[in-house]
Gaussian input, Z-matrix of N, CA and C with variables (Angstrom, degrees):
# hf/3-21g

backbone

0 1
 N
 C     1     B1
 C     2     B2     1     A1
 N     3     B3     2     A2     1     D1
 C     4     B4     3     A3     2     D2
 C     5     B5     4     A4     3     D3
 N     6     B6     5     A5     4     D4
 C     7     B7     6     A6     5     D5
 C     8     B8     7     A7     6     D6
 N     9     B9     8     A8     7     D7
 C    10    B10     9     A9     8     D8
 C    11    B11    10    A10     9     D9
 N    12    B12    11    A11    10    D10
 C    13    B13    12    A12    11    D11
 C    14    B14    13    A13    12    D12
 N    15    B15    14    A14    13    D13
 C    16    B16    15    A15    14    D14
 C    17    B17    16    A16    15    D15
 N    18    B18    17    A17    16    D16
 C    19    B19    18    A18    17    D17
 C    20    B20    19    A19    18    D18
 N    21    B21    20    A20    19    D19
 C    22    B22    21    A21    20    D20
 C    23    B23    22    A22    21    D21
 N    24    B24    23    A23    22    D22
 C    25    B25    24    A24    23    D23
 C    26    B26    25    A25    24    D24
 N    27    B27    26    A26    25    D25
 C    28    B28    27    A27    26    D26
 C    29    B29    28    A28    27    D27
 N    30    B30    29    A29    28    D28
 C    31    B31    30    A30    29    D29
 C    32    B32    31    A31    30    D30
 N    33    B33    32    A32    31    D31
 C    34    B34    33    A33    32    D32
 C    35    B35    34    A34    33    D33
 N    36    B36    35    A35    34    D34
 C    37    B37    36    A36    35    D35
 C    38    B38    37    A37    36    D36
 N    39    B39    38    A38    37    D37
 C    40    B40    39    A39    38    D38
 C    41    B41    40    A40    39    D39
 N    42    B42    41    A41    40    D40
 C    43    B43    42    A42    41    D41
 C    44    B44    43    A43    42    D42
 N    45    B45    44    A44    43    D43
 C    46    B46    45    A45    44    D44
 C    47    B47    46    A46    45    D45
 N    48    B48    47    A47    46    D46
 C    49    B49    48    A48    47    D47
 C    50    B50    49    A49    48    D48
 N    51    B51    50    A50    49    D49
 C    52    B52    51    A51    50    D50
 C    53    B53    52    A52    51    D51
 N    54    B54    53    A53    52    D52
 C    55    B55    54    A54    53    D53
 C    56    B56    55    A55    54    D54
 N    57    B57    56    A56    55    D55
 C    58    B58    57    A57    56    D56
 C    59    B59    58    A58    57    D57
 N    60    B60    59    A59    58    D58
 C    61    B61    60    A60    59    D59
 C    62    B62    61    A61    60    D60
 N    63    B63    62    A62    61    D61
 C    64    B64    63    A63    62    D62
 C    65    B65    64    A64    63    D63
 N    66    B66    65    A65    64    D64
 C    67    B67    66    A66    65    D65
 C    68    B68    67    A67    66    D66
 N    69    B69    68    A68    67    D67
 C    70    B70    69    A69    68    D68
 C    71    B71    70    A70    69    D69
 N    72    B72    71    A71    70    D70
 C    73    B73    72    A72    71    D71
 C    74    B74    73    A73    72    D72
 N    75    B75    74    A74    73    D73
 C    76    B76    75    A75    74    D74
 C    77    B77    76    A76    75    D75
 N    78    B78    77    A77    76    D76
 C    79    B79    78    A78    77    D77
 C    80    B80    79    A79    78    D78
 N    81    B81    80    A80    79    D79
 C    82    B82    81    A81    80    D80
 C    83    B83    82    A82    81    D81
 N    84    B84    83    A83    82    D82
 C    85    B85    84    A84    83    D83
 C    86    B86    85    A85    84    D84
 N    87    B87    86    A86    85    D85
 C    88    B88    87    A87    86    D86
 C    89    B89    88    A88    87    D87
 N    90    B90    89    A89    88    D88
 C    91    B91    90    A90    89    D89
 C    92    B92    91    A91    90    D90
 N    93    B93    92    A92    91    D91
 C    94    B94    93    A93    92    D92
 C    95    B95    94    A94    93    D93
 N    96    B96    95    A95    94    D94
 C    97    B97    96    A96    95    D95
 C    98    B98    97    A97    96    D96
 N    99    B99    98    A98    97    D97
 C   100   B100    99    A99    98    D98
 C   101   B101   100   A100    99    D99
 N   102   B102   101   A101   100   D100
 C   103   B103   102   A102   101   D101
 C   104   B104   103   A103   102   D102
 N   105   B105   104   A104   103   D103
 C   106   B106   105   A105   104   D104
 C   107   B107   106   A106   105   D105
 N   108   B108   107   A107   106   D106
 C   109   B109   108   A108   107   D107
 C   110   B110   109   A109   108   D108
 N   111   B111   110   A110   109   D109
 C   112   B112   111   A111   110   D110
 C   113   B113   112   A112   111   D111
 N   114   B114   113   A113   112   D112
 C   115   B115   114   A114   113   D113
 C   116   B116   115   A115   114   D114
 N   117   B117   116   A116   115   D115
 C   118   B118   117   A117   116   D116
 C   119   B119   118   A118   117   D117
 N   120   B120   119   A119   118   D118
 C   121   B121   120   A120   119   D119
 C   122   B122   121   A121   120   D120
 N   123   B123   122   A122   121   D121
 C   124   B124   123   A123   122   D122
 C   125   B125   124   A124   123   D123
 N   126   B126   125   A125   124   D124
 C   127   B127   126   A126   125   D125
 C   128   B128   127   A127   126   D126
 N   129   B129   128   A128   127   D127
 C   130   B130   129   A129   128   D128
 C   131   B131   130   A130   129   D129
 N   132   B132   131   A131   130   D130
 C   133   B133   132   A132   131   D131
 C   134   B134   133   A133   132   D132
 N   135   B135   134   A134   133   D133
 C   136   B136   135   A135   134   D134
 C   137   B137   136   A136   135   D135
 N   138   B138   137   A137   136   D136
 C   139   B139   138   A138   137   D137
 C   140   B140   139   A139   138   D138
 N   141   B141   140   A140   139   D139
 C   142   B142   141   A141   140   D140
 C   143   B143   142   A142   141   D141
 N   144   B144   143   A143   142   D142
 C   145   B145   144   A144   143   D143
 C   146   B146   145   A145   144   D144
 N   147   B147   146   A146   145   D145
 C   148   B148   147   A147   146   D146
 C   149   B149   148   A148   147   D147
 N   150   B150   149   A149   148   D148
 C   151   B151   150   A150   149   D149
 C   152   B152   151   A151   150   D150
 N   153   B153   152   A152   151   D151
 C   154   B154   153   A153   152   D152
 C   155   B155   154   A154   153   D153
 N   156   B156   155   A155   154   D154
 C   157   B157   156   A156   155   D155
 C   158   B158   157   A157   156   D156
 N   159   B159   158   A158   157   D157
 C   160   B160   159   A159   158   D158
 C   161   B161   160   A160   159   D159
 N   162   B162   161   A161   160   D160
 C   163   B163   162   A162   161   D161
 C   164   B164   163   A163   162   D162
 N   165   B165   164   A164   163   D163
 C   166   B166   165   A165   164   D164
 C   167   B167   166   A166   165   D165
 N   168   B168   167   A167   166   D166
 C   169   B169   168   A168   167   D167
 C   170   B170   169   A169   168   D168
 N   171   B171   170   A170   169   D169
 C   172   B172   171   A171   170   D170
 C   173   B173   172   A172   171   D171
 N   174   B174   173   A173   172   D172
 C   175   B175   174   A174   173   D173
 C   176   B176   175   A175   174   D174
 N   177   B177   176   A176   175   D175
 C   178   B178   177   A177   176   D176
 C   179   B179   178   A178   177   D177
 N   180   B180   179   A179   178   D178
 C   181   B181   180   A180   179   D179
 C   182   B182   181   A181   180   D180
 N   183   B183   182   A182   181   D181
 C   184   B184   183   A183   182   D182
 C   185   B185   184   A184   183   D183
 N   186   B186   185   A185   184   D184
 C   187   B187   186   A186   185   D185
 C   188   B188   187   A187   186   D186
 N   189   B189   188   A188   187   D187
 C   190   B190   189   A189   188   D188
 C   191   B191   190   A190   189   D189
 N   192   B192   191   A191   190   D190
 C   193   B193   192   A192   191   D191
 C   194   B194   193   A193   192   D192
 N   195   B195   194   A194   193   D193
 C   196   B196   195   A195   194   D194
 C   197   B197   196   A196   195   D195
 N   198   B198   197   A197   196   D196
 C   199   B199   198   A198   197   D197
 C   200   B200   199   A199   198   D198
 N   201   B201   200   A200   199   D199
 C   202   B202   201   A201   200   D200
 C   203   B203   202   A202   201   D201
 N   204   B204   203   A203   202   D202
 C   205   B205   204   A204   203   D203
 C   206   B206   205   A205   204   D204
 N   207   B207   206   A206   205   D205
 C   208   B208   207   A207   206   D206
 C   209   B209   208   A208   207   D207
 N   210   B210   209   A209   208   D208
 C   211   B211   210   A210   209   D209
 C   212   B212   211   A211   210   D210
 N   213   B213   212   A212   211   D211
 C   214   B214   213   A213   212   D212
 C   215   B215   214   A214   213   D213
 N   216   B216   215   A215   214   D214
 C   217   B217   216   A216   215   D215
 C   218   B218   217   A217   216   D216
 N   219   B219   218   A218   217   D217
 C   220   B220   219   A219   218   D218
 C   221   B221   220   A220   219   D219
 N   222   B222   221   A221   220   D220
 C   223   B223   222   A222   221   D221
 C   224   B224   223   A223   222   D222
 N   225   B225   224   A224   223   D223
 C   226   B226   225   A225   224   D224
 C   227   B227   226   A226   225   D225
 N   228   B228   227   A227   226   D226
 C   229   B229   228   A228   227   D227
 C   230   B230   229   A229   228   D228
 N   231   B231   230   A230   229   D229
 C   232   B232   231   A231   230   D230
 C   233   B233   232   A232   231   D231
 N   234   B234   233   A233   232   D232
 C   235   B235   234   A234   233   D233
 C   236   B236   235   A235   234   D234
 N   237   B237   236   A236   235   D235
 C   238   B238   237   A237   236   D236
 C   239   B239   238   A238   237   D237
 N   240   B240   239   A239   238   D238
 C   241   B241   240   A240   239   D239
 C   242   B242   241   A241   240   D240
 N   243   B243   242   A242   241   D241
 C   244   B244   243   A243   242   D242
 C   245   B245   244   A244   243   D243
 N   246   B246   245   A245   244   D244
 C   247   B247   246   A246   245   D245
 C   248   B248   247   A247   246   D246
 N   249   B249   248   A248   247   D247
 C   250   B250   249   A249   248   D248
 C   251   B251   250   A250   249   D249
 N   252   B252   251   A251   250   D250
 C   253   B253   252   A252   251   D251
 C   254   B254   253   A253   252   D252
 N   255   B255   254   A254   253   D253
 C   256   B256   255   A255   254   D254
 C   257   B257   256   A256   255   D255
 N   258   B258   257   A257   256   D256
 C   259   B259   258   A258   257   D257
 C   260   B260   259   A259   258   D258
 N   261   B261   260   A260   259   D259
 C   262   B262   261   A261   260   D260
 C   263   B263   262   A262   261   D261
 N   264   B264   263   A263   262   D262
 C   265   B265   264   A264   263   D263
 C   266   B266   265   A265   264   D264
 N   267   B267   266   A266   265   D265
 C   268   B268   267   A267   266   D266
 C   269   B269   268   A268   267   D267
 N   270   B270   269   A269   268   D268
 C   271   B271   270   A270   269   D269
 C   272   B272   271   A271   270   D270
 N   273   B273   272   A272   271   D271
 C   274   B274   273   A273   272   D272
 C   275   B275   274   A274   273   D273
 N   276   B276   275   A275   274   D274
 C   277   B277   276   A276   275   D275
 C   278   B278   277   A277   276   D276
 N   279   B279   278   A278   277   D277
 C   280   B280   279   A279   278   D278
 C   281   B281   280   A280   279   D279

   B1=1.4526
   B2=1.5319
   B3=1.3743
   B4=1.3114
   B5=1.7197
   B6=1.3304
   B7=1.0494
   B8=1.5274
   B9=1.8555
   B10=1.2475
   B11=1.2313
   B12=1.3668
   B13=1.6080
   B14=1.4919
   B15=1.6238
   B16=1.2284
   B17=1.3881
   B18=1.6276
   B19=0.8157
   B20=1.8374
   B21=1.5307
   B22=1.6628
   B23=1.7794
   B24=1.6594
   B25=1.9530
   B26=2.0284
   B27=1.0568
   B28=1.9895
   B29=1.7090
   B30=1.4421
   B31=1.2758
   B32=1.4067
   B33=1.3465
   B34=1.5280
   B35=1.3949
   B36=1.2320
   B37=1.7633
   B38=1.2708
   B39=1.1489
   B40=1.1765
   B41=1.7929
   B42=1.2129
   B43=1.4556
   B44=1.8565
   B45=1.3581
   B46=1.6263
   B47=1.8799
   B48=1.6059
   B49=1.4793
   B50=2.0477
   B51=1.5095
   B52=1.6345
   B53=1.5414
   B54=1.5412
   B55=1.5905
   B56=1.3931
   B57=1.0640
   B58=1.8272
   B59=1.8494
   B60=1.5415
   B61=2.0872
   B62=1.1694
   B63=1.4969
   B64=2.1021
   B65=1.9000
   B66=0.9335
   B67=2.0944
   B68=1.2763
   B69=1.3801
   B70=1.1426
   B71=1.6312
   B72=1.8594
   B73=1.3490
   B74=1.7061
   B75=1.6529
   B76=1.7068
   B77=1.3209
   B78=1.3661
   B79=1.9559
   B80=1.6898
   B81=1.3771
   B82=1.1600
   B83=1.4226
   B84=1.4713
   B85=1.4075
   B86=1.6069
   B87=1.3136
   B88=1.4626
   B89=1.1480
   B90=1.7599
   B91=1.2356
   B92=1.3285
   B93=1.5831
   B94=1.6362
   B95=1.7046
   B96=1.1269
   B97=1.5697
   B98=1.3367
   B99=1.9260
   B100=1.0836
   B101=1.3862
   B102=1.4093
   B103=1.1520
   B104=1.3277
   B105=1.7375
   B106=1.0881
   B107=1.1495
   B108=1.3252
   B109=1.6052
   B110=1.3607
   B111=1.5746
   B112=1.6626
   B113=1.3445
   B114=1.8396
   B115=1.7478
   B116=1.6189
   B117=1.2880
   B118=1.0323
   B119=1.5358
   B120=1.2360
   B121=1.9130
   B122=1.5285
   B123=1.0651
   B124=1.4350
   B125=1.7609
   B126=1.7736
   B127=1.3034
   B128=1.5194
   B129=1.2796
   B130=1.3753
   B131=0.9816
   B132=1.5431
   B133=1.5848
   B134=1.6242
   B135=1.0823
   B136=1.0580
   B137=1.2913
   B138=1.4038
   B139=1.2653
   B140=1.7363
   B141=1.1748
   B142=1.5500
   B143=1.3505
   B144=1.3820
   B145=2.2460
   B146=1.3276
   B147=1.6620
   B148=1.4072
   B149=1.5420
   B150=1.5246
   B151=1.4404
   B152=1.5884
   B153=0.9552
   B154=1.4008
   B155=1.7861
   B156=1.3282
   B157=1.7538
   B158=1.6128
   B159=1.5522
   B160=1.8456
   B161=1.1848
   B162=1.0874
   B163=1.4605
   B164=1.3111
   B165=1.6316
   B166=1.2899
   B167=1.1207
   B168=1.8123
   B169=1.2724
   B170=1.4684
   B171=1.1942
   B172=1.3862
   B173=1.4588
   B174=1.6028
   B175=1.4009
   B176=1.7561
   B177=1.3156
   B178=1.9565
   B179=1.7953
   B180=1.4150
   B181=1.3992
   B182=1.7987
   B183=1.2451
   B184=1.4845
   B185=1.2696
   B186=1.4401
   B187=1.2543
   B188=1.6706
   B189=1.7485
   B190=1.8822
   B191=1.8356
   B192=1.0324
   B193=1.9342
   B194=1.3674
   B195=1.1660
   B196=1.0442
   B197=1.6303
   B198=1.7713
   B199=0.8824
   B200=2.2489
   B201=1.9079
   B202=1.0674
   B203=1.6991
   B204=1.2458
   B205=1.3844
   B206=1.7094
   B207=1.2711
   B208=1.4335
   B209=1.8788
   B210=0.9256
   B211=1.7402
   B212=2.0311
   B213=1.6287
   B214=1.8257
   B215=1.1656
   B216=1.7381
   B217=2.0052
   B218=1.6277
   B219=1.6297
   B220=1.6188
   B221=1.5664
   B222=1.2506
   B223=1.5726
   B224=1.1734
   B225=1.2135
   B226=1.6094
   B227=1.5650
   B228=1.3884
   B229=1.5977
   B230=1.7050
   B231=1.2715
   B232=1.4127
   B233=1.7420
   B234=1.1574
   B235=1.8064
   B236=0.9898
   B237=1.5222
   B238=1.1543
   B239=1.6240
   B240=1.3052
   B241=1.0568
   B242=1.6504
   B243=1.6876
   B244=1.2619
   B245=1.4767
   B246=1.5719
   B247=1.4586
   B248=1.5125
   B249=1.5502
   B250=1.4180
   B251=1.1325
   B252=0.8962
   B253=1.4480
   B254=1.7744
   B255=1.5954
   B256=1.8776
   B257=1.5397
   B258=1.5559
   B259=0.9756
   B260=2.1878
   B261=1.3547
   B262=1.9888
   B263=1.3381
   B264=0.9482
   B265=1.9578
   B266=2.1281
   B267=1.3438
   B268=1.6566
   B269=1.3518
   B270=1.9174
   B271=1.2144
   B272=2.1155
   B273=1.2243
   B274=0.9647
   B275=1.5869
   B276=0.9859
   B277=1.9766
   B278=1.5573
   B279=1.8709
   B280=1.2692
   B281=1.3791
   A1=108.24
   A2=114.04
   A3=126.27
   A4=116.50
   A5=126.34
   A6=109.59
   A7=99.10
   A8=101.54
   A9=116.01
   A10=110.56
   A11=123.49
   A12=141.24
   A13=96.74
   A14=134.43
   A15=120.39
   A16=110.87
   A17=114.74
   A18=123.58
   A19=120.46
   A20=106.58
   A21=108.89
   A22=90.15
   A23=84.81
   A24=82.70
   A25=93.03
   A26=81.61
   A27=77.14
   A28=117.87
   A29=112.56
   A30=110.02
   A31=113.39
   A32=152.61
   A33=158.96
   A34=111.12
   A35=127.25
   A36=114.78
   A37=115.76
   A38=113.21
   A39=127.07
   A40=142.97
   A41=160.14
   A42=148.59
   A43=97.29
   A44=107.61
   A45=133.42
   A46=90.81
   A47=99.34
   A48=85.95
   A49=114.05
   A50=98.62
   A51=100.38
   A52=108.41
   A53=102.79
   A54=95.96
   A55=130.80
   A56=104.17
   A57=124.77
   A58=97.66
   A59=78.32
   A60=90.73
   A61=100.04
   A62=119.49
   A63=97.58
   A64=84.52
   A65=124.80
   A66=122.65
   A67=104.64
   A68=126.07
   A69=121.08
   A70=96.86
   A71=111.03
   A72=114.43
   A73=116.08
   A74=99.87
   A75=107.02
   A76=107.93
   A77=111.90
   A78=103.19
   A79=75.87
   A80=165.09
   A81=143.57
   A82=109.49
   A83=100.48
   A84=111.44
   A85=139.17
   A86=104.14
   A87=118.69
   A88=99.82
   A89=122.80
   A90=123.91
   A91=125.36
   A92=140.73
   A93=109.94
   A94=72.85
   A95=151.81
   A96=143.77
   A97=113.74
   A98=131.56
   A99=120.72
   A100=124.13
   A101=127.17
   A102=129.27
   A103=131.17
   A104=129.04
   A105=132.96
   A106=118.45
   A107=106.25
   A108=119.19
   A109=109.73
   A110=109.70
   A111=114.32
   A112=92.56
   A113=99.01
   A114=109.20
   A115=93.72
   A116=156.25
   A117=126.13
   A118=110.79
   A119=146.07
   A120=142.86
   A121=84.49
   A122=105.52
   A123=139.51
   A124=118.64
   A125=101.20
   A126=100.93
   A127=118.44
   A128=123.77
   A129=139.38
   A130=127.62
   A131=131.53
   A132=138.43
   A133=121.69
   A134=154.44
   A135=124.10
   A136=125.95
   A137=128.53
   A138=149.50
   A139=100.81
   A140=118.69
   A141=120.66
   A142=114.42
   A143=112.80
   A144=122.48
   A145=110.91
   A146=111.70
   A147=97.88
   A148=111.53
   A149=106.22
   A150=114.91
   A151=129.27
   A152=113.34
   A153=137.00
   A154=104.36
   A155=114.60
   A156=121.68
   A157=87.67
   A158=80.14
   A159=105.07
   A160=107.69
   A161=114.85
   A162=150.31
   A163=119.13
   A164=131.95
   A165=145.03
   A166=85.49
   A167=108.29
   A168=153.87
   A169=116.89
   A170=170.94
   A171=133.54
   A172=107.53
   A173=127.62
   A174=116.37
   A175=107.18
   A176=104.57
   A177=98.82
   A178=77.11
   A179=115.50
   A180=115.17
   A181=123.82
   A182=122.61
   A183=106.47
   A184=123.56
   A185=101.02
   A186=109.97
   A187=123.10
   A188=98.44
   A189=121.03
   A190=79.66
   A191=105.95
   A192=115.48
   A193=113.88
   A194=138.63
   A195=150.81
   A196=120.00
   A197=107.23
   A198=127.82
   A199=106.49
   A200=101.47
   A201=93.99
   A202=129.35
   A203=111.92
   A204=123.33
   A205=90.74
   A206=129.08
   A207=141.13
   A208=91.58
   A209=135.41
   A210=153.48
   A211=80.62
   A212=90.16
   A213=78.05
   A214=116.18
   A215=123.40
   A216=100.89
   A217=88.81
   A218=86.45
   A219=100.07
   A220=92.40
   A221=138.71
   A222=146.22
   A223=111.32
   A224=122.60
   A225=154.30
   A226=104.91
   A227=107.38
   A228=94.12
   A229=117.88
   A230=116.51
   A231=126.82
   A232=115.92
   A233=104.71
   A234=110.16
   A235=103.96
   A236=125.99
   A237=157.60
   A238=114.24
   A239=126.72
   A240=125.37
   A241=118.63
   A242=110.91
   A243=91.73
   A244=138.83
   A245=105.37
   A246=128.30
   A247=99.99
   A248=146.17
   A249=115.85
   A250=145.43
   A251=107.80
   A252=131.49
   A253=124.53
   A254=118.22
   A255=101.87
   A256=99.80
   A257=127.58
   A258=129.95
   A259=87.87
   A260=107.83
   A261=100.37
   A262=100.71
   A263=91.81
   A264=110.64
   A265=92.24
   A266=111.60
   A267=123.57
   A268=113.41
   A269=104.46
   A270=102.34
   A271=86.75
   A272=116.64
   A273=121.73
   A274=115.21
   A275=111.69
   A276=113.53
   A277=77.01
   A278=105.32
   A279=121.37
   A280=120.39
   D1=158.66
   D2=-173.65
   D3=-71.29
   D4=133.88
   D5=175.61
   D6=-133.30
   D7=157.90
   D8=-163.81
   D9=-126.46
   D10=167.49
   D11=-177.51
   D12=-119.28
   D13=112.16
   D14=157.17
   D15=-112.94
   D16=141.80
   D17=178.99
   D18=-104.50
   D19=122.01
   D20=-153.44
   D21=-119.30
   D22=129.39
   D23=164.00
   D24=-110.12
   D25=122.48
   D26=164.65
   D27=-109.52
   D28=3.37
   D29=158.51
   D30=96.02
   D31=-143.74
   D32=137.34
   D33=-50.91
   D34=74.33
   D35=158.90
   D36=-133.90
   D37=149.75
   D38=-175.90
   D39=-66.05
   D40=124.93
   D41=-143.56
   D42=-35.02
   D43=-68.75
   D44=-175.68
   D45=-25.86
   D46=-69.84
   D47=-158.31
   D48=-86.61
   D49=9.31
   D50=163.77
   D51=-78.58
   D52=-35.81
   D53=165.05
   D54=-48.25
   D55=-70.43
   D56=166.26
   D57=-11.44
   D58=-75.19
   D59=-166.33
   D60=-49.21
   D61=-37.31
   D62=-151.33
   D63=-93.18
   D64=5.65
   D65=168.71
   D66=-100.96
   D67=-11.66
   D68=-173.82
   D69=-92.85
   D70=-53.86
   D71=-173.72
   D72=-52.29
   D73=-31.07
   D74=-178.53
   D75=-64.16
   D76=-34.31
   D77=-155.99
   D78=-95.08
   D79=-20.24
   D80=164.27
   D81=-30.76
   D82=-94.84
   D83=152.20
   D84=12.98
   D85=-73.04
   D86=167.33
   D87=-54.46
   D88=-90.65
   D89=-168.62
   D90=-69.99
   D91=-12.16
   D92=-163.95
   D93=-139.79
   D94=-8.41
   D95=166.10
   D96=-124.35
   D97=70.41
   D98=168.00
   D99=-77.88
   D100=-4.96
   D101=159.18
   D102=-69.95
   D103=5.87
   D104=146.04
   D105=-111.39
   D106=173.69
   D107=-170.35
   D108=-141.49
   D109=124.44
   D110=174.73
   D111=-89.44
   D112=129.09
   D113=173.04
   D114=-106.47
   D115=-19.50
   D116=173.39
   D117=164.32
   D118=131.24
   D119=-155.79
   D120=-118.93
   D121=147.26
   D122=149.86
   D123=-106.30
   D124=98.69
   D125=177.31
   D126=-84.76
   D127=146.81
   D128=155.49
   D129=-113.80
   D130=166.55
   D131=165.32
   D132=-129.60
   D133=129.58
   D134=148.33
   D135=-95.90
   D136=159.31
   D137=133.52
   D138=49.70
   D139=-65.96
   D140=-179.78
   D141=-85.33
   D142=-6.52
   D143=-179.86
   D144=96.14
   D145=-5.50
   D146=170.34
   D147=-56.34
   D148=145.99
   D149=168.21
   D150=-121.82
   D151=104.94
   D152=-166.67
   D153=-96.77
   D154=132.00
   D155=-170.96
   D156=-133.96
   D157=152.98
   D158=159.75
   D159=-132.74
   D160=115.31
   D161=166.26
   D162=-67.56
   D163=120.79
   D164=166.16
   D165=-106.54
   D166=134.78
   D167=-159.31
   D168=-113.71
   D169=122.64
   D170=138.36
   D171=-95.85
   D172=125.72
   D173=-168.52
   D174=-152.14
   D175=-173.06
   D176=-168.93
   D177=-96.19
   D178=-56.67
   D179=-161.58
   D180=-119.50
   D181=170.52
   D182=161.61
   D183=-83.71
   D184=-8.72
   D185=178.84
   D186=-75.14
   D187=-21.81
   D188=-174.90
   D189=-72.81
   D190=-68.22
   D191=-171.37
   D192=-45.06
   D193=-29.49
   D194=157.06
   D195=-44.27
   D196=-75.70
   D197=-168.01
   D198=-58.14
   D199=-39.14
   D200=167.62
   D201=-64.23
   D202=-15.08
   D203=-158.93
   D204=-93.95
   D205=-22.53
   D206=-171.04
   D207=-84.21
   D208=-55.98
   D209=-134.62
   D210=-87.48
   D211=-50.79
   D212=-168.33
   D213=-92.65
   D214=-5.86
   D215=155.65
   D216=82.85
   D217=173.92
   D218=158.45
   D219=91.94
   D220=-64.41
   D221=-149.40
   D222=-133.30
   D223=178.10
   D224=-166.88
   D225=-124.08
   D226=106.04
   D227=167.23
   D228=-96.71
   D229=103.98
   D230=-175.19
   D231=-60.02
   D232=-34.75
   D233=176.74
   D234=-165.51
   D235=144.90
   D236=131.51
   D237=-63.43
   D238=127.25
   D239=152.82
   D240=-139.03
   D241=133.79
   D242=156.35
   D243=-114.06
   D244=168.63
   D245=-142.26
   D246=-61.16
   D247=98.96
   D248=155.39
   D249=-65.42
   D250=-26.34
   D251=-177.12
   D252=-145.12
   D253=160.75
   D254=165.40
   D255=-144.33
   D256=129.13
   D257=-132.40
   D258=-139.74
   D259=116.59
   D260=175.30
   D261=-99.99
   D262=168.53
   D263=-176.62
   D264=-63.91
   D265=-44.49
   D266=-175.51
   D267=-32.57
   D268=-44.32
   D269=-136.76
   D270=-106.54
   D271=40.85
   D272=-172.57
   D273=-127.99
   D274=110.94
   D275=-155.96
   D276=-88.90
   D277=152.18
   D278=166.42
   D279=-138.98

């Protein structure tokens, strides 16, 4: 199955309400999209506290990833991308 990179700005919020979103985004998930799978966000901030995540996806379409990212509100999804490949520092002879 296809997997994706989404990229989320959610703007000024606070730990409390990143919680909220990522319990809100899980029980989506569970109940109304069991055909995807959250593998894991990478949060950031910059400089002013905006917090911006990248999201690993596992999904049939961008369009399934989409539609979940629409259902949970809260953010801006700036890009979708999907995954071609995943590459470790290990697997790199020098």
């Amino acid at each position: 199955m296809p997997r994706y990179v989404i990229e989320r700005d959610f703007g000024n919020v606070d730990d409390d309400e990143m919680l909220e979103i990522a319990v809100l985004s899980k029980t989506l998930g569970l109940e109304q999209f069991p055909d995807i799978t959250w593998e894991h966000s990478h949060v950031c901030s910059d400089d002013a506290g905006a917090v911006r995540m990248f999201c690993v996806y596992e999904a049939p379409s961008e369009d399934r990833v989409r539609e979940h990212a629409a259902r949970m509100g809260r953010h801006v999804v700036m890009a979708v991308y999907e995954i071609a490949g995943d590459v470790t520092p290990d697997e790199i002879k020098v």
